[in-house]
N, C-alpha and C positions, 0 to 999 in steps of 0.2 A: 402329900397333897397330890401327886402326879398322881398317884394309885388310885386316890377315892373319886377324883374325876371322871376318867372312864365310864366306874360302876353307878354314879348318878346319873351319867348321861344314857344309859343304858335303860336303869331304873326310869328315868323322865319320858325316855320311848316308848317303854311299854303302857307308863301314867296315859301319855298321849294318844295310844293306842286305843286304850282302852274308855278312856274319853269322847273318841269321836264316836265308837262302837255307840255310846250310850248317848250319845247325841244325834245319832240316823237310825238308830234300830229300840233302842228301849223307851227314847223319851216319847210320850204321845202324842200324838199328832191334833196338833192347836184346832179347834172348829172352825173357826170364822176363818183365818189365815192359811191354815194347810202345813204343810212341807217348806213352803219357804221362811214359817217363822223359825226354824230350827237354825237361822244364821242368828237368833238372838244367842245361841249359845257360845259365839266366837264375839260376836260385836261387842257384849256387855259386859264379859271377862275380860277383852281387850280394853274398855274404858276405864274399870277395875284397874288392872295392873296400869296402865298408862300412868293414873290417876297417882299410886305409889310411888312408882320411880320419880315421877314431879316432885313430889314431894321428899321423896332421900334426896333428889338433886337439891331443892331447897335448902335442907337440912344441912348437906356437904358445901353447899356455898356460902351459906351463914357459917358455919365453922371455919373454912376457909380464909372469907375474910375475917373473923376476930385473931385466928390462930396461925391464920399463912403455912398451913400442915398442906405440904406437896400431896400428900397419900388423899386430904379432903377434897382435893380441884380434879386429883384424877378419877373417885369416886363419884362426882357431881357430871363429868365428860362422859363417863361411862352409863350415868342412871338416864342421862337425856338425850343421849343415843339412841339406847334400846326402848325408852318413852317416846322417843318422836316414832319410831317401828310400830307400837301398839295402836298411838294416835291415829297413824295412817290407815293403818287394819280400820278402826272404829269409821275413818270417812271411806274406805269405798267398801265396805260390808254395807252400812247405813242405806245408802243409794240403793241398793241391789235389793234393798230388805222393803225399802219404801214403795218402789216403784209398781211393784206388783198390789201393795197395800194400799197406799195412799193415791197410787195413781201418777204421782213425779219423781222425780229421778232428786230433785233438791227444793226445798224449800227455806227460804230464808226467816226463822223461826228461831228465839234464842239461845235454845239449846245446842243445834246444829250450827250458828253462827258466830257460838261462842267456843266452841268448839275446834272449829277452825280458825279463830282468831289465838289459841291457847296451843294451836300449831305450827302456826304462823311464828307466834314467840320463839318456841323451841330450835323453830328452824333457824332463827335469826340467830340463835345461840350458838346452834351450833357452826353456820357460817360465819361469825365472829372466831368462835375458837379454831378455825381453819383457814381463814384468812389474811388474819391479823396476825403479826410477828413482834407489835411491842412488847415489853417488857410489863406491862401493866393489861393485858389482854385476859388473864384470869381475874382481876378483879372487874374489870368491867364485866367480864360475863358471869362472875358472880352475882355483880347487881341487877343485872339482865335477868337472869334466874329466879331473883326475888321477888321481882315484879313481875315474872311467870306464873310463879308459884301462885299468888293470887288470883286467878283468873280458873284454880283448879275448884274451890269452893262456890265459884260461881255459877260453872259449869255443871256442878252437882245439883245446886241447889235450884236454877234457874226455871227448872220445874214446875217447883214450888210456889214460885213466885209472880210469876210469866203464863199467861195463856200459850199452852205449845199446841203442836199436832203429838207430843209423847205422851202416854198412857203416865199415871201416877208411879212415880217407883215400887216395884215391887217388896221393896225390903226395905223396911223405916216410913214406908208413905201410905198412900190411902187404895195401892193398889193390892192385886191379888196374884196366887201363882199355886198351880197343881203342885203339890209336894212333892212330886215322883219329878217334874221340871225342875223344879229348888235343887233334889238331889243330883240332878245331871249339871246344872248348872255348875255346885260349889266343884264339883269332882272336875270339870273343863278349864276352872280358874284354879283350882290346885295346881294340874298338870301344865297349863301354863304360866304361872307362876313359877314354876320350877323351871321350865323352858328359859323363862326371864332370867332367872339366879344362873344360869348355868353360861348361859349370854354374855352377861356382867363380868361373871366372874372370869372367863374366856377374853371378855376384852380387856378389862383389868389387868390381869398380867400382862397381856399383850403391848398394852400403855405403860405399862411401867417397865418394863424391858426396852422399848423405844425410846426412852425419857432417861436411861442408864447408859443406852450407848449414846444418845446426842451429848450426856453430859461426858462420858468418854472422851469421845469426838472433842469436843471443846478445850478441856484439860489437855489431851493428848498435841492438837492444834497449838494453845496456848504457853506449850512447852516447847514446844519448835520453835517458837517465834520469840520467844526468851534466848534458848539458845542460839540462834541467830543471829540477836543484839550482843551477843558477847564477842 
């Protein structure tokens, strides 16, 4: 495992490389919008992957709580980490993308509003799992999680359902997108999707190696203080 990390993260540099290349120099330049529409190729991969990680977190925290599997609560810590990171990307790309477009920097619109209430959670998650020391602090932020996790489909969907200032989704909706944009698009959400995996996987051990020496620590503590009493 030590070996093949390197050679992905090497492989995801050059993914990455090659992605922005195709995202400032080959994608076409939007008519109406210009130059500045080419942040849609970081903003909407970033809501993409965000949008995943919520959901393994989900997934790990329902498993979690049925099966109280230590390895599901550090997978769920790890997926909502690196998804509040993607989240954030998504709110200050958005501003930067709008501003020139739309004319405002934010509008309260539900897409945008639900959005940041679906980071708002996250954050709350993760300041739960950092601040709290009871013994019952993974299940509460498992259930935290769950009720995160909801707010991802609405977020999607809210589109759909909601007069926004956002154009119809491109992919599944009533919108439209030059092919040669599609192409640049999946190839940016590959290479950061793989950025993502490589994140996880980097903090994952990192947490469970942490989680080995406090238990160390505790045992080791707990044996003292036995011997002690004798």
């Amino acid at each position: 495992m030590n070996r093949v990390f390197p050679i992905l993260g090497v492989l995801t540099a050059i993914l990455l490389s090659y992605a922005l290349y195709q995202a400032l120099e080959v994608a076409p330049t939007e008519q109406t919008m210009g130059d500045v529409q080419r942040i849609f190729y970081y903003n909407v991969h970033s809501a993409w992957t965000a949008f995943i990680l919520f959901t393994v977190n989900f997934v790990a925290s329902l498993t979690y709580l049925i099966r109280r599997k230590p390895t599901a609560d550090i997978i769920a810590l790890v997926s909502a980490e690196v998804g509040v990171v993607f989240c954030t990307i998504v709110l200050v790309t958005g501003p930067i993308w709008a501003r020139p477009v739309w004319g405002i920097w934010w509008t309260w619109d539900m897409r945008l509003t639900s959005t940041l209430v679906l980071w708002l959670i996250y954050v709350s998650y993760l300041f739960l799992r950092r601040f709290s020391s009871t013994g019952e602090t993974p299940v509460l932020a498992a259930t935290l999680a769950i009720f995160g996790a909801l707010c991802v489909p609405f977020v999607y969907f809210s589109i759909w359902f909601f007069r926004t200032q956002h154009p119809q989704p491109v992919i599944g909706g009533g919108g439209s997108i030059d092919p040669r944009m599609l192409h640049v698009l999946l190839i940016n959400w590959l290479a950061f999707s793989c950025f993502a995996v490589l994140i996880c996987w980097s903090r994952y051990r990192l947490e469970k190696m942490q989680r080995e020496v406090e238990q160390a620590h505790a045992l080791q503590s707990l044996s003292q203080s036995s011997r002690s009493l004798r």
